[in-house]
C-alpha positions as CSV (number, residue, x, y, z in Angstrom):
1,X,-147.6,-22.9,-114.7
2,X,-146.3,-19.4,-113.3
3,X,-150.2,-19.2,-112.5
4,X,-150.1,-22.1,-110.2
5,X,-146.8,-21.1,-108.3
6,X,-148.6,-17.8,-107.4
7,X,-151.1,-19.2,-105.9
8,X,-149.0,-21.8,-104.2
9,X,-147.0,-19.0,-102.8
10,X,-150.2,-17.2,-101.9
11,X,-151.3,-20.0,-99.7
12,X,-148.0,-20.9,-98.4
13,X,-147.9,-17.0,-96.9
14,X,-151.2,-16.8,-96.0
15,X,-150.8,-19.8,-93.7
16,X,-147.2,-18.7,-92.3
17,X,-149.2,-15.7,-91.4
18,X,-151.9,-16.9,-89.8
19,X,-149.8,-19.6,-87.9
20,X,-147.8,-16.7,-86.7
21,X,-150.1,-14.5,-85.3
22,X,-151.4,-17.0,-83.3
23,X,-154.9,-17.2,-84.8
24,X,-155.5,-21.0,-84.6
25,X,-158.4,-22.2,-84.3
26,X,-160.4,-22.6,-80.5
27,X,-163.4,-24.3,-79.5
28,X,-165.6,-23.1,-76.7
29,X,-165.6,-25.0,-73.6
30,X,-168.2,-25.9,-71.8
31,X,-168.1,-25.5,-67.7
32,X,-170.5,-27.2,-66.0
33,X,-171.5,-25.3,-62.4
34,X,-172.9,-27.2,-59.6
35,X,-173.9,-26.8,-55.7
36,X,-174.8,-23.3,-56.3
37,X,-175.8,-21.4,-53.1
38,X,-175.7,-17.6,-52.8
39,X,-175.0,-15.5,-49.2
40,X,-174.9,-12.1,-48.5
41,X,-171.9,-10.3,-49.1
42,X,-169.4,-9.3,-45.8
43,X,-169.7,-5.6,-45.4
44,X,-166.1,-4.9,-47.0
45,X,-166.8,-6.7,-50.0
46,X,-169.9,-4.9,-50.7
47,X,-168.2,-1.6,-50.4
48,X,-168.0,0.6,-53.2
49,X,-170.8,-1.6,-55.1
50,X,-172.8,0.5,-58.0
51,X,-175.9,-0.9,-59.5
52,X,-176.0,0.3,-62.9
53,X,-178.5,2.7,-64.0
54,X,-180.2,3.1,-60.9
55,X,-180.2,5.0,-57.9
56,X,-182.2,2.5,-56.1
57,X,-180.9,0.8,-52.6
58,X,-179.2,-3.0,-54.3
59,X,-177.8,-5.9,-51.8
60,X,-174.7,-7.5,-52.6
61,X,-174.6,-11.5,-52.7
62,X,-171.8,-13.8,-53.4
63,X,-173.4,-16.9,-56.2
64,X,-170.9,-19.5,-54.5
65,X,-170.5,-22.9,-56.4
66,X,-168.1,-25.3,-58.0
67,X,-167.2,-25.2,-61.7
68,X,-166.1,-28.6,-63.5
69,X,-164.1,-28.3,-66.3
70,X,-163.5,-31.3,-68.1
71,X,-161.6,-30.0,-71.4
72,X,-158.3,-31.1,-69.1
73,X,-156.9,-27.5,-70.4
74,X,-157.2,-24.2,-68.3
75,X,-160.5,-22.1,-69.8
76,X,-159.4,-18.4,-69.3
77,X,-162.7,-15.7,-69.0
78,X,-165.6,-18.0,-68.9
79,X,-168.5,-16.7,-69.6
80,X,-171.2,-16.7,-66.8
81,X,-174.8,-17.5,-67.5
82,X,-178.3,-18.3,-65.5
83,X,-181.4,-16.2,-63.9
84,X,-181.5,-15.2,-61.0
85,X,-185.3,-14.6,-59.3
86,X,-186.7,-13.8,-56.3
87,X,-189.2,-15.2,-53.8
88,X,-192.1,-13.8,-56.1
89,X,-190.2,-15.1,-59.3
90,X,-189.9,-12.4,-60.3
91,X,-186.8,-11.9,-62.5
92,X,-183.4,-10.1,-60.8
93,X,-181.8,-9.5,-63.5
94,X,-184.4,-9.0,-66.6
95,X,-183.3,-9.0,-70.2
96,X,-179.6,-9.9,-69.0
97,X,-178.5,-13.9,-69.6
98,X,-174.8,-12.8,-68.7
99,X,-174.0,-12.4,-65.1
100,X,-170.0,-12.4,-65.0
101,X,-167.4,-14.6,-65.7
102,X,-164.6,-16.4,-64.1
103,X,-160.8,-15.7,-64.5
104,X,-159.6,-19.2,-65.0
105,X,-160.9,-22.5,-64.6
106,X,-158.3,-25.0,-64.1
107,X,-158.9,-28.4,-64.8
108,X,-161.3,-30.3,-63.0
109,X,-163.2,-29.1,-59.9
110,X,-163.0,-25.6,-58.4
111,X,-164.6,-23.6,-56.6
112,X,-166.1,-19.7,-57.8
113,X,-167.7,-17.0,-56.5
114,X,-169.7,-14.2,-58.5
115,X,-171.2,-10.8,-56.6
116,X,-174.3,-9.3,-58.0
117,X,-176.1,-6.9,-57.1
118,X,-180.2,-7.4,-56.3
119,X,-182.1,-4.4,-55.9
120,X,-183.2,-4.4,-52.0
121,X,-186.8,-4.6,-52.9
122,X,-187.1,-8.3,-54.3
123,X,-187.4,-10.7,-51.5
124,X,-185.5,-13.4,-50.7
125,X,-185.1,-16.4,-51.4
126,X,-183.3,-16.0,-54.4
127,X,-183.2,-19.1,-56.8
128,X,-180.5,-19.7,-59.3
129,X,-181.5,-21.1,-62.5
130,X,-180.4,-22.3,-65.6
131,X,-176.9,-21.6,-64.4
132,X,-173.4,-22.2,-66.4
133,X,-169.8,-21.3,-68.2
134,X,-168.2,-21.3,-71.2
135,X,-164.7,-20.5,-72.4
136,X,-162.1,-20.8,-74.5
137,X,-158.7,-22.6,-73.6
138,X,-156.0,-19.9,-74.8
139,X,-155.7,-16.7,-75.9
140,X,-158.5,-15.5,-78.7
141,X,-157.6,-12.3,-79.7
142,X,-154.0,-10.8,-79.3
């Protein structure tokens, strides 16, 4: 009997503190992203851009599109993912699946804009493939 309580009080505490800390469970949300375009970045946007491990010459472009959220709750950080190739398809960004991510996504439509960096070499046109979000609806770490 004093066996049982124990646990019972266990359980009872270990759900008080999860509860409290705000560790509740959170689907991820898929974001759809549609009329994607790209365009080349305005010259005091691109300003200050680094390409990361390289010391190549990179162009800037802003991926422009609009991301549908249909959860009906905001989706803080989502995730960004597609390829990116150029006129050759050849691949932009090799090895690399995540581009960026958004801040929020309220519900519904919206519009976002992502800047890469393309080293200057790879001809354009760029095409955008395989593009889209995910996120999470609150908080998941505190």
């Amino acid at each position: 009997m004093v066996r049982r309580g124990l646990v019972t009080a266990i359980l009872v505490i270990l759900f008080w503190w999860l509860n409290g800390m705000g560790l509740t469970a959170q689907a991820l949300t898929p974001i759809e992203l549609t009329e994607l375009s790209y365009q080349p970045c305005s010259p005091e946007y691109a300003e200050g851009m680094v390409t990361a491990g390289s010391i190549q010459e990179a162009s800037c472009y802003l991926i422009v599109g609009t991301a549908i959220n249909r959860s009906g709750k905001p989706v803080i950080n989502a995730d960004i993912f597609g390829r990116i190739y150029d006129a050759n398809d050849n691949p932009v960004m090799q090895n690399r699946g995540r581009l960026g991510s958004i801040e929020t996504v309220p519900p519904g439509e919206s519009h976002f804009e992502l800047r890469v960096s393309v080293a200057a070499n790879q001809p354009e046109p760029l095409k955008l493939k395989q593009f889209k979000a995910s996120g999470f609806s609150g908080v998941v770490r505190r």
